[in-house]
GUKOLRO-204747 format. One record per residue (C-alpha): residue in one letter; x, y, z. Coordinates in Angstrom, 2 decimals, decimal comma, padded with zeros to 5 digits, always signed. Example, Ala and Ser with C-alpha at 12.3 -4.5 7.8 and 13.67 -1.06 7.14 Angstrom:
<atoms>
<atom resn="a" c1="+012,30" c2="-004,50" c3="+007,80"/>
<atom resn="s" c1="+013,67" c2="-001,06" c3="+007,14"/>
</atoms>
This chain:
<atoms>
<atom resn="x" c1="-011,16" c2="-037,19" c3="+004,43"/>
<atom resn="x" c1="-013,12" c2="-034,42" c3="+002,62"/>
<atom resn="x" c1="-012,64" c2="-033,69" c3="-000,94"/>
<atom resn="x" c1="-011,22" c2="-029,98" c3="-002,03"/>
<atom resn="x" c1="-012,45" c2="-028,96" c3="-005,37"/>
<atom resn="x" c1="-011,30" c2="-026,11" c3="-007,28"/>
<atom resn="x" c1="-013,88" c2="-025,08" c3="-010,02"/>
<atom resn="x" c1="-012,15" c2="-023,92" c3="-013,21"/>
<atom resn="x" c1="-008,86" c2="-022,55" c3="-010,82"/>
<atom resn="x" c1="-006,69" c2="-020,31" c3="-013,18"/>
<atom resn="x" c1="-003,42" c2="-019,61" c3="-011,45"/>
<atom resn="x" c1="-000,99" c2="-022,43" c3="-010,64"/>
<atom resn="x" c1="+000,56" c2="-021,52" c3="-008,18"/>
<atom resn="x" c1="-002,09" c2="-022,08" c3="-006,10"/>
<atom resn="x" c1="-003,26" c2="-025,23" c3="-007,64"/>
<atom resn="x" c1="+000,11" c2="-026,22" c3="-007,08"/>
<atom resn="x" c1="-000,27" c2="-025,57" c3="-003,36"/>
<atom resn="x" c1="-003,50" c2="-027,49" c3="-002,98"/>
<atom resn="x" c1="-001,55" c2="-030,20" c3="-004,38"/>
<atom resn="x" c1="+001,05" c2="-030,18" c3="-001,64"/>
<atom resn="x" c1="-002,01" c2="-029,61" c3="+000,70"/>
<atom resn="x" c1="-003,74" c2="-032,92" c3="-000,69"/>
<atom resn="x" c1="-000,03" c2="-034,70" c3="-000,19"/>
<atom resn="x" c1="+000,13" c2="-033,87" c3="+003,56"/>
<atom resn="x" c1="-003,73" c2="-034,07" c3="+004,67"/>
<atom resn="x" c1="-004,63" c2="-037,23" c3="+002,40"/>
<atom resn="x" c1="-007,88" c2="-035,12" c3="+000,83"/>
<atom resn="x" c1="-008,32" c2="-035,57" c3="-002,33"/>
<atom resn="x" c1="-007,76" c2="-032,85" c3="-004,85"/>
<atom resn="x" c1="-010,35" c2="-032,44" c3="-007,77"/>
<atom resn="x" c1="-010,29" c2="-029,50" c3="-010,39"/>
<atom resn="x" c1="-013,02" c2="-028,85" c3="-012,89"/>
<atom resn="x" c1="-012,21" c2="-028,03" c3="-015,55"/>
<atom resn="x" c1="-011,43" c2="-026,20" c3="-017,81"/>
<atom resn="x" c1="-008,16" c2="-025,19" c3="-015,99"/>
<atom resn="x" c1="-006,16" c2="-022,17" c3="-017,20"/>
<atom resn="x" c1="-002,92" c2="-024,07" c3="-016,84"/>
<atom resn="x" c1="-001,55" c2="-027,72" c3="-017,72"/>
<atom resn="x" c1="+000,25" c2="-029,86" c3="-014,98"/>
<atom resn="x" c1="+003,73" c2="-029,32" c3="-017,53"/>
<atom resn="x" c1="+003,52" c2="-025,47" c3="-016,20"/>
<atom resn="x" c1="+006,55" c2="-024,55" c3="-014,25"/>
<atom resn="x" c1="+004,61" c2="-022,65" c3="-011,45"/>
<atom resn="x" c1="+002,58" c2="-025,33" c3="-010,87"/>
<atom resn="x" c1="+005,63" c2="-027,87" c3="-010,25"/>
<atom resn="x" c1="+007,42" c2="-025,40" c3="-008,53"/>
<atom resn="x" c1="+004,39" c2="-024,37" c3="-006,01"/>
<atom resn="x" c1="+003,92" c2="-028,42" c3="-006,00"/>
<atom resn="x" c1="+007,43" c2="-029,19" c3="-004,82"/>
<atom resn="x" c1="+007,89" c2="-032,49" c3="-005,01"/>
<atom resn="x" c1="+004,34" c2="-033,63" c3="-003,25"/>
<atom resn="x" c1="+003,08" c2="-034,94" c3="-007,03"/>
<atom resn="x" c1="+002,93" c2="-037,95" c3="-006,41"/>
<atom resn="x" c1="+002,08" c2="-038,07" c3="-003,34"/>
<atom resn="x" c1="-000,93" c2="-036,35" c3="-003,48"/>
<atom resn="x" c1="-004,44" c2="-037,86" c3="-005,05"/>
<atom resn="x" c1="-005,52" c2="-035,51" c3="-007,58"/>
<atom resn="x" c1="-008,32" c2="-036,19" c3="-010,10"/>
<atom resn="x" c1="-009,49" c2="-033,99" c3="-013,32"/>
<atom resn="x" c1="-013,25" c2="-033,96" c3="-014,28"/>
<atom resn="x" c1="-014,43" c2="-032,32" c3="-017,34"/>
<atom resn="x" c1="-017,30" c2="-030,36" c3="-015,92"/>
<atom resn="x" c1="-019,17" c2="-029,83" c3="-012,44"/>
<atom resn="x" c1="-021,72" c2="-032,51" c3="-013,31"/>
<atom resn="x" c1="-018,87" c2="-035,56" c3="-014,12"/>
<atom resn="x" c1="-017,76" c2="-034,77" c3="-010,73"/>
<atom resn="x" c1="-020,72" c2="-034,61" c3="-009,07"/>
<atom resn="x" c1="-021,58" c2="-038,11" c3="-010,92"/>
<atom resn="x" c1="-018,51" c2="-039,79" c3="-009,77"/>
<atom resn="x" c1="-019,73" c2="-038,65" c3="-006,03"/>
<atom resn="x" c1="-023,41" c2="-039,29" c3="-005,86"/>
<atom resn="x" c1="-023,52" c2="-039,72" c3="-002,21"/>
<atom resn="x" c1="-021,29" c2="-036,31" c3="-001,35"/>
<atom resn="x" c1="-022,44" c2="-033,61" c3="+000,43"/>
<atom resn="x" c1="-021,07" c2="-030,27" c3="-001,47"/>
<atom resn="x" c1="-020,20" c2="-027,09" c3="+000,04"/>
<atom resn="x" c1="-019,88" c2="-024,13" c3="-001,98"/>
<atom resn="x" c1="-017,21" c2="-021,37" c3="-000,06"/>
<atom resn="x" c1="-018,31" c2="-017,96" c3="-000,96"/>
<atom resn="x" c1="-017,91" c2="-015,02" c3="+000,72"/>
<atom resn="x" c1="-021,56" c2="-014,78" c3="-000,20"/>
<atom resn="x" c1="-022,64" c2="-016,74" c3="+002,82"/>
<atom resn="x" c1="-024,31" c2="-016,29" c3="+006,23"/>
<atom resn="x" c1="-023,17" c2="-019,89" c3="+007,21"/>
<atom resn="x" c1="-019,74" c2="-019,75" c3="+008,92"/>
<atom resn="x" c1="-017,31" c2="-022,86" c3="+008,10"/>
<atom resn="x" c1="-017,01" c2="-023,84" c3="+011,65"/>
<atom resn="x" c1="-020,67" c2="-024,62" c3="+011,63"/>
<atom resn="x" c1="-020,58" c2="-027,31" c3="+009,61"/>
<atom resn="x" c1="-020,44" c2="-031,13" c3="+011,13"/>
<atom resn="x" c1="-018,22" c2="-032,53" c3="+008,23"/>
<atom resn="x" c1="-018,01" c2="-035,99" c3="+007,05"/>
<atom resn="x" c1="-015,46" c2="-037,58" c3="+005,17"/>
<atom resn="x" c1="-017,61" c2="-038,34" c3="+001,74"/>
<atom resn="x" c1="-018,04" c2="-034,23" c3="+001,44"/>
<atom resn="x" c1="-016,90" c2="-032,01" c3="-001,07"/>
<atom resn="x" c1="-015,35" c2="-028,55" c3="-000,30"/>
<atom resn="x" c1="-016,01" c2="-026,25" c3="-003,66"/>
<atom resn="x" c1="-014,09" c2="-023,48" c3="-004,19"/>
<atom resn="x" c1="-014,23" c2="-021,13" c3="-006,84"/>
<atom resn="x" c1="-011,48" c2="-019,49" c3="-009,64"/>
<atom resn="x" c1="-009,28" c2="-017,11" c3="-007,87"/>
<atom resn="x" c1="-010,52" c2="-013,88" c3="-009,36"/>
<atom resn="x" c1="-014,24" c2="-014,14" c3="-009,18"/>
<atom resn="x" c1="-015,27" c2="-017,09" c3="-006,79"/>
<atom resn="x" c1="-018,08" c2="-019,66" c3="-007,93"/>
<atom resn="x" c1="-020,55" c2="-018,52" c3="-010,46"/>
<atom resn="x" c1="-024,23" c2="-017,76" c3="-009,42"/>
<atom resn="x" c1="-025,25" c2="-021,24" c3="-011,12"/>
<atom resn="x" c1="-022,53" c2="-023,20" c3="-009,77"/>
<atom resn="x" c1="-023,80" c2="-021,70" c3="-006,09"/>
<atom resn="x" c1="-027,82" c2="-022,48" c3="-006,53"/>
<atom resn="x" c1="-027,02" c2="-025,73" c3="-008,39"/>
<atom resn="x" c1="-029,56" c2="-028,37" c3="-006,43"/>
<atom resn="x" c1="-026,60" c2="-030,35" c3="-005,22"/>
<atom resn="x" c1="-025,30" c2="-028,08" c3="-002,83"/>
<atom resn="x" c1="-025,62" c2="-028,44" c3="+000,41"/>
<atom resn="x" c1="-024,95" c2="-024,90" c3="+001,69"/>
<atom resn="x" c1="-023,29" c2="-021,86" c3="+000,82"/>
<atom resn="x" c1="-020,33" c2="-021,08" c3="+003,59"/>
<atom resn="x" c1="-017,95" c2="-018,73" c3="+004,09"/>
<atom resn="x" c1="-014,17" c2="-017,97" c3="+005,94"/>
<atom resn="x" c1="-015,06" c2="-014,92" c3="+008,23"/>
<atom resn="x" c1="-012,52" c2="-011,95" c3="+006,82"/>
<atom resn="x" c1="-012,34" c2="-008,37" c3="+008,25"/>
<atom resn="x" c1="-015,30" c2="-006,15" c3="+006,19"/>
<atom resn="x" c1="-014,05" c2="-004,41" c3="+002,99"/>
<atom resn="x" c1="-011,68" c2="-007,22" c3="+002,32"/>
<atom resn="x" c1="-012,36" c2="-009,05" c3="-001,26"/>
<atom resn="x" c1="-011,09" c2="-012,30" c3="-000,59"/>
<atom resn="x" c1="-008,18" c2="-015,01" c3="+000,79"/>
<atom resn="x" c1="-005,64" c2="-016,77" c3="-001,46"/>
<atom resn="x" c1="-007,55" c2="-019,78" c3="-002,98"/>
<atom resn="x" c1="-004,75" c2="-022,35" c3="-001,18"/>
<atom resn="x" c1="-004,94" c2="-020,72" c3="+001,85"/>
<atom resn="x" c1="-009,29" c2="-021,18" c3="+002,30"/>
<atom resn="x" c1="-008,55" c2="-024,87" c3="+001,16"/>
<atom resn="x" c1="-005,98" c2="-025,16" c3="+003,89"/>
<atom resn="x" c1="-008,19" c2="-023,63" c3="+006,49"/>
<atom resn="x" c1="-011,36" c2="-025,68" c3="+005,51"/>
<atom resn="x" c1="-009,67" c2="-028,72" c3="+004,91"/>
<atom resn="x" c1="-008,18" c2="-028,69" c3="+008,66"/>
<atom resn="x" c1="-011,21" c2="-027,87" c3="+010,21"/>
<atom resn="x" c1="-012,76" c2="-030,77" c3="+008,69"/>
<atom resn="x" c1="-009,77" c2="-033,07" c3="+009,68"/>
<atom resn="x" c1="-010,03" c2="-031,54" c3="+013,17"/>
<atom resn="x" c1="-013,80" c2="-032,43" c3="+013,50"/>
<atom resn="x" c1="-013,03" c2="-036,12" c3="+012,27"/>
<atom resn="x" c1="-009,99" c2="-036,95" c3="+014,47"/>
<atom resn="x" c1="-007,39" c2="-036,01" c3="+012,18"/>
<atom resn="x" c1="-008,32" c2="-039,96" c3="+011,10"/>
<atom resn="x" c1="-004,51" c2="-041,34" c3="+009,42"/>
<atom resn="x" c1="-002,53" c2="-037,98" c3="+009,77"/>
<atom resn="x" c1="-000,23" c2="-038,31" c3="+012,52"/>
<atom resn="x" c1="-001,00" c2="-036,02" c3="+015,44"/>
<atom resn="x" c1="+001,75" c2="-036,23" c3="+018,30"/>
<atom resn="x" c1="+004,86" c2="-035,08" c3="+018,11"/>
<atom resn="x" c1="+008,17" c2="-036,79" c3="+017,01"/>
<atom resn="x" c1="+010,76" c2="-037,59" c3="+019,59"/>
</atoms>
């Protein structure tokens, strides 16, 4: 399964809901730091429900430590700066889905750093600034499990 990494994400509460995304898809979580919040932060527990531990969530110190622990990862960087639609994309499960902090996306330099793959973006209705941060994880993240057979999520339905 992909990767979802939030660059520098500043509010919780939707740090917190990647985290109970991460639980239920198996992708692992990783945040850049620095982070604007600790894991102690009520809204971030709260948002997180009780998926902690159940989710696989790693910390890296800066862009490059991450992109050093995954030297064989394609990255994609979400932007709303991007011709390349996230449907396009023929995911694999060693890639890395970058998003950026909530209020301003990913920094120009983050965006033409060499080891990006592409630049793609969440089609939105024109004018609009941008989706909650979760919610363009959630929609990436199940694209990608769609394309690979949701592999080890369970996909019929309970009797």
């Amino acid at each position: 399964m992909p990767s979802i990494a939030f660059y520098e994400p500043r509010i919780p509460e939707n740090t917190g809901n990647a985290i109970r995304l991460s639980a239920v898809t198996g992708a692992p979580l990783r945040l850049i730091e620095p982070l604007a919040f600790t894991f102690e932060d009520s809204k971030l527990r709260r948002a997180g429900l009780d998926y902690h531990d159940l989710a696989t969530v790693t910390v890296h110190p800066d862009l490059e430590a991450m992109l050093a622990d995954l030297p064989d990862s394609r990255v994609f960087a979400f932007t709303a700066r991007a011709q390349t639609v996230y449907t396009e994309i023929d995911y694999r499960a060693s890639d890395v889905l970058l998003f950026g902090p909530e209020p301003t996306g990913l920094p120009e330099e983050v965006l033409a750093h060499p080891r990006v793959t592409a630049r793609v973006r969440i089609p939105m209705l024109a004018g609009r600034r941008s989706l909650n941060l979760a919610n363009s994880a959630s929609i990436a993240i199940y694209e990608a499990a769609r394309q690979l057979g949701f592999t080890d999520m369970e996909t019929s339905v309970p009797e």
